[in-house]
PDB file of N, H, CA, C and O in Angstrom:
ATOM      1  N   UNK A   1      14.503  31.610  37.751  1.00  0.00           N
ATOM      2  CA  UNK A   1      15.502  32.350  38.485  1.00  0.00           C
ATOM      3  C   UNK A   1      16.280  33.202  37.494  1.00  0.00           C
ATOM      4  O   UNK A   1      16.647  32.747  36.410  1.00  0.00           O
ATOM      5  N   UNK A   2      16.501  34.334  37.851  1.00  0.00           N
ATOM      6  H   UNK A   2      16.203  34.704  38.731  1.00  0.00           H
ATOM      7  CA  UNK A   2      17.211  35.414  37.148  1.00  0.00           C
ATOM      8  C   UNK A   2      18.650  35.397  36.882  1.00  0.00           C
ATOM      9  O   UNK A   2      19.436  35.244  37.818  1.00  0.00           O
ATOM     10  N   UNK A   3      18.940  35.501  36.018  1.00  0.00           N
ATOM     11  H   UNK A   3      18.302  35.625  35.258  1.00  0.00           H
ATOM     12  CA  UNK A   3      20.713  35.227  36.281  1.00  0.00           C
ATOM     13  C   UNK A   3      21.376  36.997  36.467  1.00  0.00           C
ATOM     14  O   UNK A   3      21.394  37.999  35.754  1.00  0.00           O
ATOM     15  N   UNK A   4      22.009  36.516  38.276  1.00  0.00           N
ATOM     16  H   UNK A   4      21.995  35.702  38.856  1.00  0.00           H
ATOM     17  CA  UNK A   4      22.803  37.958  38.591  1.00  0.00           C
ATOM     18  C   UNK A   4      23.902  37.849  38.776  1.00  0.00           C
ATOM     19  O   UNK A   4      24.341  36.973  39.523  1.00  0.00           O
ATOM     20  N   UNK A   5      24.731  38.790  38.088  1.00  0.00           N
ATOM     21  H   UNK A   5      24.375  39.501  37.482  1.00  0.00           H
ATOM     22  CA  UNK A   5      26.283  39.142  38.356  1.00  0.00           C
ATOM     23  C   UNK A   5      26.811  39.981  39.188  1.00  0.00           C
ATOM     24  O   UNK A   5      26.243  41.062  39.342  1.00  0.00           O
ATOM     25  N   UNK A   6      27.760  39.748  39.764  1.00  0.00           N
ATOM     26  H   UNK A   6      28.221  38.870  39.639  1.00  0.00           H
ATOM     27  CA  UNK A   6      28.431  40.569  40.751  1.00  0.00           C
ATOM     28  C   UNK A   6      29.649  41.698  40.111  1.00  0.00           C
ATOM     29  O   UNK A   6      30.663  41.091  39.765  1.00  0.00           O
ATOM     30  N   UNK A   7      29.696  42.663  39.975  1.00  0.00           N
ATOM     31  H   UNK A   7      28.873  43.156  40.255  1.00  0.00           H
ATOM     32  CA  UNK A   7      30.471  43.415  39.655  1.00  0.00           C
ATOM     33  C   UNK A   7      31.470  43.253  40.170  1.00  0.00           C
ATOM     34  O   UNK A   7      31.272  42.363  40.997  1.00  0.00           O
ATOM     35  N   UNK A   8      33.058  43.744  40.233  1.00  0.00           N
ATOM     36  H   UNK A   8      33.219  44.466  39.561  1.00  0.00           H
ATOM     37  CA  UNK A   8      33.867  44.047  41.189  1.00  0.00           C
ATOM     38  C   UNK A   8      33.798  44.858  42.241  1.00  0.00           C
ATOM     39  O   UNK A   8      34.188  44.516  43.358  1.00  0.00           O
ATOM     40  N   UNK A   9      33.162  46.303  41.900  1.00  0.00           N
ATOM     41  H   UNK A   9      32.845  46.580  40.993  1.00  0.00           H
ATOM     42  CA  UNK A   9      32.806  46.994  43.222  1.00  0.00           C
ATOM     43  C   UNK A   9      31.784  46.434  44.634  1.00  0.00           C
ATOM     44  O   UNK A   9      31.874  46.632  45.846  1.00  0.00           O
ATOM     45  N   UNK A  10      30.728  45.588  43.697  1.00  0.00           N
ATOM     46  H   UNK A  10      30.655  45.427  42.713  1.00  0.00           H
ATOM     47  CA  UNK A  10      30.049  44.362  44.821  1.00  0.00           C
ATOM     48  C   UNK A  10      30.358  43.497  45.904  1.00  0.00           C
ATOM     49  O   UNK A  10      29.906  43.302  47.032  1.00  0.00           O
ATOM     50  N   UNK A  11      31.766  42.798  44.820  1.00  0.00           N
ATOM     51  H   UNK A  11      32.133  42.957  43.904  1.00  0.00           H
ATOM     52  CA  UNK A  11      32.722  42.345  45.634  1.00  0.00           C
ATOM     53  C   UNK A  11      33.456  42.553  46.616  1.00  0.00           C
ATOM     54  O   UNK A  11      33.750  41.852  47.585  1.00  0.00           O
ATOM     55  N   UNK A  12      33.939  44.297  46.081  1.00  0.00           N
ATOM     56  H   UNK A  12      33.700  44.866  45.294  1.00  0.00           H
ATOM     57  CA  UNK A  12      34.799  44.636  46.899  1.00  0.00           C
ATOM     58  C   UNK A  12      34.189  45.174  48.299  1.00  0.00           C
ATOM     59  O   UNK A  12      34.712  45.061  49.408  1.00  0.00           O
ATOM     60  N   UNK A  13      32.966  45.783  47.981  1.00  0.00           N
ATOM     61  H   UNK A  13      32.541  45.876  47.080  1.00  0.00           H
ATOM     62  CA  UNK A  13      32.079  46.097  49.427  1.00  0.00           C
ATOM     63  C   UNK A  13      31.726  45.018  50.085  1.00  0.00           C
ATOM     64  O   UNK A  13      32.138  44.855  51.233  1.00  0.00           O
ATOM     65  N   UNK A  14      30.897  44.086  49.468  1.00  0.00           N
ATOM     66  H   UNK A  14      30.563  44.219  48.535  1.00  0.00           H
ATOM     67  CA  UNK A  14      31.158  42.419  50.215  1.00  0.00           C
ATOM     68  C   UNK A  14      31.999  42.324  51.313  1.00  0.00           C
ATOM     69  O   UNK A  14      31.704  42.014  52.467  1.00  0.00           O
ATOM     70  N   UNK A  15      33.200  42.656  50.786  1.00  0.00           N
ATOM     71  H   UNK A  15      33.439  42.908  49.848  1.00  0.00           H
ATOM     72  CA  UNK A  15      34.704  41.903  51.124  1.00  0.00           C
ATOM     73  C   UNK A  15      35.016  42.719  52.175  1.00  0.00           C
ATOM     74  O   UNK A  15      35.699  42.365  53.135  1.00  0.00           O
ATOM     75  N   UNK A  16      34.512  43.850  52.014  1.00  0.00           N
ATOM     76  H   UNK A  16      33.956  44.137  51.234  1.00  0.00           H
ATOM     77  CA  UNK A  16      35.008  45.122  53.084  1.00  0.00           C
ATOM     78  C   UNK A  16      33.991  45.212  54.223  1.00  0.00           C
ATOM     79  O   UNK A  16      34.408  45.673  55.285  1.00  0.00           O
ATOM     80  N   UNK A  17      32.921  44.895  54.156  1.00  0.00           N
ATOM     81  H   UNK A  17      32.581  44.520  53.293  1.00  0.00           H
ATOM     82  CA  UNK A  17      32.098  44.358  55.046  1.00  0.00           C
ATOM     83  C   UNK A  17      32.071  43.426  55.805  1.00  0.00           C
ATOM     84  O   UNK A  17      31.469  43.331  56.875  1.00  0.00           O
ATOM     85  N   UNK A  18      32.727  42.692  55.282  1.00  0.00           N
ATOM     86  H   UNK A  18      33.215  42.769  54.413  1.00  0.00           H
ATOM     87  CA  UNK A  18      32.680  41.062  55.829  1.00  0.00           C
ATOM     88  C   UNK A  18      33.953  41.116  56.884  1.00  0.00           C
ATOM     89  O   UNK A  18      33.802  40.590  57.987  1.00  0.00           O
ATOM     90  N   UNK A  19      35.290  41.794  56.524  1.00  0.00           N
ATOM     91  H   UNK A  19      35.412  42.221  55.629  1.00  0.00           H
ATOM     92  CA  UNK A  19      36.253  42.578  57.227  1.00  0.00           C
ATOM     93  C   UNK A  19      35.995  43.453  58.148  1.00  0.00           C
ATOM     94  O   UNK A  19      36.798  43.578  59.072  1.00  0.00           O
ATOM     95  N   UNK A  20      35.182  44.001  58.112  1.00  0.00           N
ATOM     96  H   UNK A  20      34.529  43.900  57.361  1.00  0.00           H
ATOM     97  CA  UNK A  20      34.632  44.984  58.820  1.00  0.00           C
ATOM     98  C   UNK A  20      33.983  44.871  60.326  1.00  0.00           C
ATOM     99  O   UNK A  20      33.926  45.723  61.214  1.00  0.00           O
ATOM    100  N   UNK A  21      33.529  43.557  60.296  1.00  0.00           N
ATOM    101  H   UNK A  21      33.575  42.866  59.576  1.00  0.00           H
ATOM    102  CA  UNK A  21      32.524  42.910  60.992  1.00  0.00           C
ATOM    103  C   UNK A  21      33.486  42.012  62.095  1.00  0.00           C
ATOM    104  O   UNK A  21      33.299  42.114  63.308  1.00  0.00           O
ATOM    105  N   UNK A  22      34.577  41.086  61.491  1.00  0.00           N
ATOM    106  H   UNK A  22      34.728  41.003  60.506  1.00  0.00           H
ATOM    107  CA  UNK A  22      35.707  40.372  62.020  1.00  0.00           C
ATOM    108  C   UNK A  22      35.964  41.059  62.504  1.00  0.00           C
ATOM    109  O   UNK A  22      35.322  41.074  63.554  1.00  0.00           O
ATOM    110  N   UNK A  23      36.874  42.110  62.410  1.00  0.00           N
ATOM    111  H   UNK A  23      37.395  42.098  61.557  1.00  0.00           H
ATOM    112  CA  UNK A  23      37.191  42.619  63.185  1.00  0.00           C
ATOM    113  C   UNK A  23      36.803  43.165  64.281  1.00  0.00           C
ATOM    114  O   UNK A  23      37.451  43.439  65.291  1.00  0.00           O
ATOM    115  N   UNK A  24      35.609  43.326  64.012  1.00  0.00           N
ATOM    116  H   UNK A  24      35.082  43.104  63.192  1.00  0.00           H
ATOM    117  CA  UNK A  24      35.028  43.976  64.985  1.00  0.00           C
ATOM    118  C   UNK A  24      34.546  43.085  66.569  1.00  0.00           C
ATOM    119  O   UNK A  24      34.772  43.427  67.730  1.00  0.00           O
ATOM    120  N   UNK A  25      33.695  41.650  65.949  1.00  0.00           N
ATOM    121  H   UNK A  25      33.512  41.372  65.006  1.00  0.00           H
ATOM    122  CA  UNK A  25      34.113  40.789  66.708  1.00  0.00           C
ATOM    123  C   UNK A  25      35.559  40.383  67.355  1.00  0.00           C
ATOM    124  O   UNK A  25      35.691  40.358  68.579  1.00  0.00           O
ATOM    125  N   UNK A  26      36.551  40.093  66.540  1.00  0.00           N
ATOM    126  H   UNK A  26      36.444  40.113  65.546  1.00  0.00           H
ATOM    127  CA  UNK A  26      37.898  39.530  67.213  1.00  0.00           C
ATOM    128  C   UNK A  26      38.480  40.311  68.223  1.00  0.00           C
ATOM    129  O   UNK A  26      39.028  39.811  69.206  1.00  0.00           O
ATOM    130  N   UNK A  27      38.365  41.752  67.981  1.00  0.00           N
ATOM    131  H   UNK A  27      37.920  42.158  67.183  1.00  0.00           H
ATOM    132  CA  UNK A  27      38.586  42.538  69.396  1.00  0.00           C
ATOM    133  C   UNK A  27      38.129  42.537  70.120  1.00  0.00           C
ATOM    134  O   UNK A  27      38.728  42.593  71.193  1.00  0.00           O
ATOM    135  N   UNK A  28      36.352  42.454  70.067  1.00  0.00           N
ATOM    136  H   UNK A  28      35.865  42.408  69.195  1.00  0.00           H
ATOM    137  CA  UNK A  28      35.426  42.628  70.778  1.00  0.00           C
ATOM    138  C   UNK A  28      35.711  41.039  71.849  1.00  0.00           C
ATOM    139  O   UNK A  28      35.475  41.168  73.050  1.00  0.00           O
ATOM    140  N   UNK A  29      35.928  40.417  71.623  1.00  0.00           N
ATOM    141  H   UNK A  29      36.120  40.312  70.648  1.00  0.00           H
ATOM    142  CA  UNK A  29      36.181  39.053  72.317  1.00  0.00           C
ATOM    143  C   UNK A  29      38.076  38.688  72.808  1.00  0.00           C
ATOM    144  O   UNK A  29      38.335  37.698  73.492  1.00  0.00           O
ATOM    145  N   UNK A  30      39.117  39.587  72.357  1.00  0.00           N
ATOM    146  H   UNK A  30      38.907  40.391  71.801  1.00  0.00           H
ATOM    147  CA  UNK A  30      40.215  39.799  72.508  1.00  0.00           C
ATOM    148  C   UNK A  30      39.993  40.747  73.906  1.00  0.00           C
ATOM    149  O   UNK A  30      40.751  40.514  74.847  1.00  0.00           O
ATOM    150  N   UNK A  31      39.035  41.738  74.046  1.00  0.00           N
ATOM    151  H   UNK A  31      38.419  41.927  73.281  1.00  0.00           H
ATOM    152  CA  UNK A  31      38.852  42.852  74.969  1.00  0.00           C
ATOM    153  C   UNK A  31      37.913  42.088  75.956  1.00  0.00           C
ATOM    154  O   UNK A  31      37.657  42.815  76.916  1.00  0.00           O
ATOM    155  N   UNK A  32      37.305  40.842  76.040  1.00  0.00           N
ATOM    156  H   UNK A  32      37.514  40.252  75.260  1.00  0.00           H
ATOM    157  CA  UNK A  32      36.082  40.591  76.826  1.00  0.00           C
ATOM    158  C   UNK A  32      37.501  39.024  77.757  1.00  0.00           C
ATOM    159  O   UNK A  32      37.363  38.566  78.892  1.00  0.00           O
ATOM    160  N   UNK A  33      38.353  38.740  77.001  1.00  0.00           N
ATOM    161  H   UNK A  33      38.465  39.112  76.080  1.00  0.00           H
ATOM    162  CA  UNK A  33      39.365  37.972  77.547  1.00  0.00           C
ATOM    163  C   UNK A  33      40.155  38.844  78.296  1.00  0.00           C
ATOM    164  O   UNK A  33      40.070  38.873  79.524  1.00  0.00           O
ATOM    165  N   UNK A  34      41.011  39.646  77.585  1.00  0.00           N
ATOM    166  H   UNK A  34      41.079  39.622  76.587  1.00  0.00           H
ATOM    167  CA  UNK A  34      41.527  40.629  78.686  1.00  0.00           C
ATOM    168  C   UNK A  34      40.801  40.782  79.733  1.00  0.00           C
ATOM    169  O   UNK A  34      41.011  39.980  80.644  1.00  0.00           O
ATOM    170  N   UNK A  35      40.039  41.539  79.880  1.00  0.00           N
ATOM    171  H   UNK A  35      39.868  42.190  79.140  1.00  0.00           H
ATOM    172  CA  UNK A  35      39.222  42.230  81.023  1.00  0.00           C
ATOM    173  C   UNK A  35      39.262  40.712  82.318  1.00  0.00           C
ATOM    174  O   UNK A  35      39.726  40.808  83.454  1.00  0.00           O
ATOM    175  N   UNK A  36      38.573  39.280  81.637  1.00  0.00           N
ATOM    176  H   UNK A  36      38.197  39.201  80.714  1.00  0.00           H
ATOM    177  CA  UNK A  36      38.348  38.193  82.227  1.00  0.00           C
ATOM    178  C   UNK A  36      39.216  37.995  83.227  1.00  0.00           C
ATOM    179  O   UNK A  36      38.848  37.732  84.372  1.00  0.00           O
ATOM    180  N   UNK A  37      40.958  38.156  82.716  1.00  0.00           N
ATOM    181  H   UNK A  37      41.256  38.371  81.786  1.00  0.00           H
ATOM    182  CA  UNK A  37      41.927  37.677  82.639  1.00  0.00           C
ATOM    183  C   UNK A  37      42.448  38.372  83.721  1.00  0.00           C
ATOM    184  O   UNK A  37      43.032  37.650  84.529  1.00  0.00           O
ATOM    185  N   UNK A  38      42.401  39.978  84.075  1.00  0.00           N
ATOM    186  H   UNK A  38      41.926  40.565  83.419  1.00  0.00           H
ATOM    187  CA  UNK A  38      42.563  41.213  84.864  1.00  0.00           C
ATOM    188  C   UNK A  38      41.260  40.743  86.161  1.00  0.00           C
ATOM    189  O   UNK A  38      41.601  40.513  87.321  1.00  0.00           O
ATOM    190  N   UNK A  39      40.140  40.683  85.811  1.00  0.00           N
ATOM    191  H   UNK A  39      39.863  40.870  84.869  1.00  0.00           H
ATOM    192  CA  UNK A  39      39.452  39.969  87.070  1.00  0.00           C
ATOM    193  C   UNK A  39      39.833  38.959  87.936  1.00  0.00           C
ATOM    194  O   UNK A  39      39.901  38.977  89.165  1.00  0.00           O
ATOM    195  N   UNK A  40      40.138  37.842  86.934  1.00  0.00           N
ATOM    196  H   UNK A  40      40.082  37.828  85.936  1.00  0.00           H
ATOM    197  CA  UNK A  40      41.033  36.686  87.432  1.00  0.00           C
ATOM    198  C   UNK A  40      42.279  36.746  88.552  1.00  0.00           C
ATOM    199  O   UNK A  40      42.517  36.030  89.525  1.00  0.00           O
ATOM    200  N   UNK A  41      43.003  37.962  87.967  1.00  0.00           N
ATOM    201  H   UNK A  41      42.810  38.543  87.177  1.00  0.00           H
ATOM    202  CA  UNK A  41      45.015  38.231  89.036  1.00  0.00           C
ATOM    203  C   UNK A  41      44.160  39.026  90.083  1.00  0.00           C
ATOM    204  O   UNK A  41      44.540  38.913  91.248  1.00  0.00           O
ATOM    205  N   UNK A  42      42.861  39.958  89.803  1.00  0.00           N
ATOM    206  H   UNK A  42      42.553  40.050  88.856  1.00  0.00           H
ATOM    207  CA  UNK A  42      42.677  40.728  91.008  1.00  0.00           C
ATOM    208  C   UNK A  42      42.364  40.392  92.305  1.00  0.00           C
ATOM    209  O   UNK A  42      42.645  40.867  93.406  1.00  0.00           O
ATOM    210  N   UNK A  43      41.448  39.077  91.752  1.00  0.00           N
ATOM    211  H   UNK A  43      41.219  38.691  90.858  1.00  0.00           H
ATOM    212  CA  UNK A  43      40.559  38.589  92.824  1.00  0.00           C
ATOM    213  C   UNK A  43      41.609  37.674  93.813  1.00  0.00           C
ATOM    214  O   UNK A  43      41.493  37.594  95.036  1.00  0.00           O
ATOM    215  N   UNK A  44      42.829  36.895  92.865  1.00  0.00           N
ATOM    216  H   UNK A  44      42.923  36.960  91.871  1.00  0.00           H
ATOM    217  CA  UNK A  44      43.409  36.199  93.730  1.00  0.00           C
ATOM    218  C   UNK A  44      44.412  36.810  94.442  1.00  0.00           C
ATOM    219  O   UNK A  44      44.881  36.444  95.520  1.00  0.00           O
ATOM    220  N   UNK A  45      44.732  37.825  93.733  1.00  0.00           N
ATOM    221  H   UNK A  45      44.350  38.122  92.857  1.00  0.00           H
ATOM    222  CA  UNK A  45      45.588  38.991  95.158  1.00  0.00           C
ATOM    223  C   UNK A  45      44.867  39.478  96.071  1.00  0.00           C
ATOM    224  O   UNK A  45      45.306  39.983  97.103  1.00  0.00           O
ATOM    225  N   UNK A  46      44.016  39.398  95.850  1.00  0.00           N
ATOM    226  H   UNK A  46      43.659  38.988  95.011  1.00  0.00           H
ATOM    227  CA  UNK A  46      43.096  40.218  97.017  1.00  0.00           C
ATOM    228  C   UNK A  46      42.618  38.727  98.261  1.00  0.00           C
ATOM    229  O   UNK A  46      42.557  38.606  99.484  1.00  0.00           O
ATOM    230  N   UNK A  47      42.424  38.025  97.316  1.00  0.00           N
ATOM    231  H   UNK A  47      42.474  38.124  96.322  1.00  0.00           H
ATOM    232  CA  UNK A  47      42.619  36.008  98.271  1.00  0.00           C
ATOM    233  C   UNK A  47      43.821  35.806  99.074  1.00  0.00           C
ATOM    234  O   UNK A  47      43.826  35.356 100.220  1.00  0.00           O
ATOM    235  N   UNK A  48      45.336  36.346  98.070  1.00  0.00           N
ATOM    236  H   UNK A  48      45.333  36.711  97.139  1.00  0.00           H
ATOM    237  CA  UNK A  48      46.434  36.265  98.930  1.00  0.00           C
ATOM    238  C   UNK A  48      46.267  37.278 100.235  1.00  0.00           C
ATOM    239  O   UNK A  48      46.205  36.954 101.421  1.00  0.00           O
ATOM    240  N   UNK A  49      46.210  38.681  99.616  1.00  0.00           N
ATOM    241  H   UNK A  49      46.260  38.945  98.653  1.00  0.00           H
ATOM    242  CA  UNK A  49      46.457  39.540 100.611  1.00  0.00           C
ATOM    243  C   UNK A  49      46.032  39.287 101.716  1.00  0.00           C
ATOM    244  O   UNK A  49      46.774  39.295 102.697  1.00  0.00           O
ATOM    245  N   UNK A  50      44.206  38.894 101.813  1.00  0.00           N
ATOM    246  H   UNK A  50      43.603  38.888 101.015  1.00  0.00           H
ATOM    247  CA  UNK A  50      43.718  38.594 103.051  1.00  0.00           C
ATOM    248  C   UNK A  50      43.764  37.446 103.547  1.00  0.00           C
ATOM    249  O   UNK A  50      43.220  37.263 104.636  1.00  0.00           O
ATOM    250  N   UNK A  51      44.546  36.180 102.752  1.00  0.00           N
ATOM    251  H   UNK A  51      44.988  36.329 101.867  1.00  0.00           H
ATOM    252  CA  UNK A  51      45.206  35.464 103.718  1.00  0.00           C
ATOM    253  C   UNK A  51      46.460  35.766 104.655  1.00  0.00           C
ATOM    254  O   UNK A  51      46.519  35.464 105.847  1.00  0.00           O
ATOM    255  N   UNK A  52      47.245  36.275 104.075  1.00  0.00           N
ATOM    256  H   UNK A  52      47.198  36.520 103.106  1.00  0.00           H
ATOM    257  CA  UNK A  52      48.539  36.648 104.684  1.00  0.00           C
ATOM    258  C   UNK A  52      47.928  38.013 105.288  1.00  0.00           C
ATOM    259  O   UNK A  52      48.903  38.723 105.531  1.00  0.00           O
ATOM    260  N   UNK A  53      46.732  38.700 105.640  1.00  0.00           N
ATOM    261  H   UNK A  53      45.940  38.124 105.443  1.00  0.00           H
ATOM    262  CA  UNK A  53      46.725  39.831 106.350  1.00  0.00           C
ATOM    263  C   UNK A  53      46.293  38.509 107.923  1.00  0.00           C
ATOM    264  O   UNK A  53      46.560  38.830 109.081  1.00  0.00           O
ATOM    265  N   UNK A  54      45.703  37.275 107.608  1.00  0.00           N
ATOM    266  H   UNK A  54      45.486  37.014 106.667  1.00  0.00           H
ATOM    267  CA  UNK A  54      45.186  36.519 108.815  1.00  0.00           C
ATOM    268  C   UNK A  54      46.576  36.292 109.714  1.00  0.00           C
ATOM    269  O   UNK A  54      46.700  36.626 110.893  1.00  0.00           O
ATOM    270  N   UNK A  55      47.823  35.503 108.702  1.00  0.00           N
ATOM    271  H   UNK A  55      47.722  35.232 107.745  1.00  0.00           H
ATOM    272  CA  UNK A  55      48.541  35.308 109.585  1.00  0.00           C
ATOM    273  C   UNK A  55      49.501  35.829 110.285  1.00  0.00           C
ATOM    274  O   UNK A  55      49.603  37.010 109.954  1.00  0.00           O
ATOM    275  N   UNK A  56      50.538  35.449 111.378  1.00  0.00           N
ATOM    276  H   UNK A  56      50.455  34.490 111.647  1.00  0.00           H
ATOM    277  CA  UNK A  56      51.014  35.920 112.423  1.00  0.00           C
ATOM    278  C   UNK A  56      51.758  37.518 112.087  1.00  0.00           C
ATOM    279  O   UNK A  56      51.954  38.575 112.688  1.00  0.00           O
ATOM    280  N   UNK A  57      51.983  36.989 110.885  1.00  0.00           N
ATOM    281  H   UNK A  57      51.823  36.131 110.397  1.00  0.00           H
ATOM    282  CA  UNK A  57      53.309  37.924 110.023  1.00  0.00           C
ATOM    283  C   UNK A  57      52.675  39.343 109.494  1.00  0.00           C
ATOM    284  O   UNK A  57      52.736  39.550 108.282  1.00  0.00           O
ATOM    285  N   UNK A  58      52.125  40.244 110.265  1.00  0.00           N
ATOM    286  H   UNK A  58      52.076  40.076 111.250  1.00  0.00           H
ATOM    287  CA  UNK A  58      51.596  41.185 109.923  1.00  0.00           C
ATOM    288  C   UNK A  58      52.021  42.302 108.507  1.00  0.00           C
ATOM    289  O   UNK A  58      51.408  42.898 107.621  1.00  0.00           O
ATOM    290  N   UNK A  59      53.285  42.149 108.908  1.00  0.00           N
ATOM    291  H   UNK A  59      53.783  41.665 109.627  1.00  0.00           H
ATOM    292  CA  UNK A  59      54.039  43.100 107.609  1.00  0.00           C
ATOM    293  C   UNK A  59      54.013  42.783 106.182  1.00  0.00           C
ATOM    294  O   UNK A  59      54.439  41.650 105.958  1.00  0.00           O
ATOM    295  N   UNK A  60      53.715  43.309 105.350  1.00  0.00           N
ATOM    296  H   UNK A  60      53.368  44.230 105.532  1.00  0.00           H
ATOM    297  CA  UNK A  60      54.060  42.945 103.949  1.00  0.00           C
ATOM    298  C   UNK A  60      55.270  42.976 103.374  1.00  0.00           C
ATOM    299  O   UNK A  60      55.699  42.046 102.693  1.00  0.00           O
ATOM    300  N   UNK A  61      55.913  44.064 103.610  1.00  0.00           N
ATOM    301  H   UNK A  61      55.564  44.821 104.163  1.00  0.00           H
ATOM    302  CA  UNK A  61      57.553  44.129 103.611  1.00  0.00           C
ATOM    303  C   UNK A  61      58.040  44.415 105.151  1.00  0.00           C
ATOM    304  O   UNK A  61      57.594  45.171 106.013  1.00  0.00           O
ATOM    305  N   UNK A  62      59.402  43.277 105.134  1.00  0.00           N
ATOM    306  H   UNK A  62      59.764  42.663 104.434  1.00  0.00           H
ATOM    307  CA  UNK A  62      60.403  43.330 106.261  1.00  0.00           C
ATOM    308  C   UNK A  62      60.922  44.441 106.585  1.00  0.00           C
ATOM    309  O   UNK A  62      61.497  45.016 105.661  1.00  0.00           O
ATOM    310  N   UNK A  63      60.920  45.063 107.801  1.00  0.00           N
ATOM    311  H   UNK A  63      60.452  44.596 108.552  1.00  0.00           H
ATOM    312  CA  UNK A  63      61.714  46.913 107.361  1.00  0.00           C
ATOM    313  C   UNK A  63      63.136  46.115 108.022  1.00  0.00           C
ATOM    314  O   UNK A  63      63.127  44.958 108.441  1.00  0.00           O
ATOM    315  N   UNK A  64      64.198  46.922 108.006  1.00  0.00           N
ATOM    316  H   UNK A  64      64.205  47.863 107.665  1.00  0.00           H
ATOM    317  CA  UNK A  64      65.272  46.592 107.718  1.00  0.00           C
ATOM    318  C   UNK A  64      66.383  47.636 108.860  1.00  0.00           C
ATOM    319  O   UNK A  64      66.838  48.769 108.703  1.00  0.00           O
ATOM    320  N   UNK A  65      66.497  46.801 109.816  1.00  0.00           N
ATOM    321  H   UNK A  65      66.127  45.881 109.944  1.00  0.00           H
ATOM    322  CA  UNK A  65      67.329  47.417 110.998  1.00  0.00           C
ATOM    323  C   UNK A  65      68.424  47.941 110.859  1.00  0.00           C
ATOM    324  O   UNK A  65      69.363  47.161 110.702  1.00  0.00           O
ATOM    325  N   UNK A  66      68.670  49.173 110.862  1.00  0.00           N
ATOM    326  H   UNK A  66      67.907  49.807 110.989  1.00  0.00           H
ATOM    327  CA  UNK A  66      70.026  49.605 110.662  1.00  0.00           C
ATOM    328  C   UNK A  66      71.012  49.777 111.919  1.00  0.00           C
ATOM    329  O   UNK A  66      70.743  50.547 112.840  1.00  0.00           O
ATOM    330  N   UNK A  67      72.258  48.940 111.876  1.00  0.00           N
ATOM    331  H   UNK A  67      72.476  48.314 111.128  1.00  0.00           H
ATOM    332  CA  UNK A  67      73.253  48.821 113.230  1.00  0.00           C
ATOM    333  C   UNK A  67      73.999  50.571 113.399  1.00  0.00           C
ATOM    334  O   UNK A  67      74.858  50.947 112.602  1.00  0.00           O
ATOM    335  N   UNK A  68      73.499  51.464 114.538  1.00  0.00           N
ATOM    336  H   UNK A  68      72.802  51.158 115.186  1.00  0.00           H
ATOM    337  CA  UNK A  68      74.311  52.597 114.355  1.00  0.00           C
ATOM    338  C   UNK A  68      75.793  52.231 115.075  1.00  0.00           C
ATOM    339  O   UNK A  68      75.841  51.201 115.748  1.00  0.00           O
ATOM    340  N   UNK A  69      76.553  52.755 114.991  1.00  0.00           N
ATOM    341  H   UNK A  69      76.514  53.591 114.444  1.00  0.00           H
ATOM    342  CA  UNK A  69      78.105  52.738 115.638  1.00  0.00           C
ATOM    343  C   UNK A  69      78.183  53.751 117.152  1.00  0.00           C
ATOM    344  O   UNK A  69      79.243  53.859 117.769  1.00  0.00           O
TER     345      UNK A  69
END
């Protein structure tokens, strides 16, 4: 076996590569949770909505009677 040394510039591309890559994953899986997470609130508003579109209470907001004089 040959004996090999690593320069500093070796290192430093190594190092910048290896960085390079993390990151690239950690967002990539930071962005695949988000998204999950946004599927997740949509689907169950859309569960609420069309439960409460079943029952008696048709309105979503109360409108609000004004007494004239």
């Amino acid at each position: 076996m040959t004996n090999r040394n690593l320069t500093d510039d070796d290192v430093d591309a190594i190092v910048q590569q290896l960085k390079s890559e993390l990151i690239t994953d950690f967002y990539g899986e930071v962005g695949r949770g988000v998204w999950a997470w946004f599927r997740k609130v949509f689907w169950a508003t859309l569960l609420i909505v069309a439960v409460y579109g079943m029952s008696n209470h048709k309105a979503l907001v109360d409108t609000v009677q004004v007494a004239r004089p």
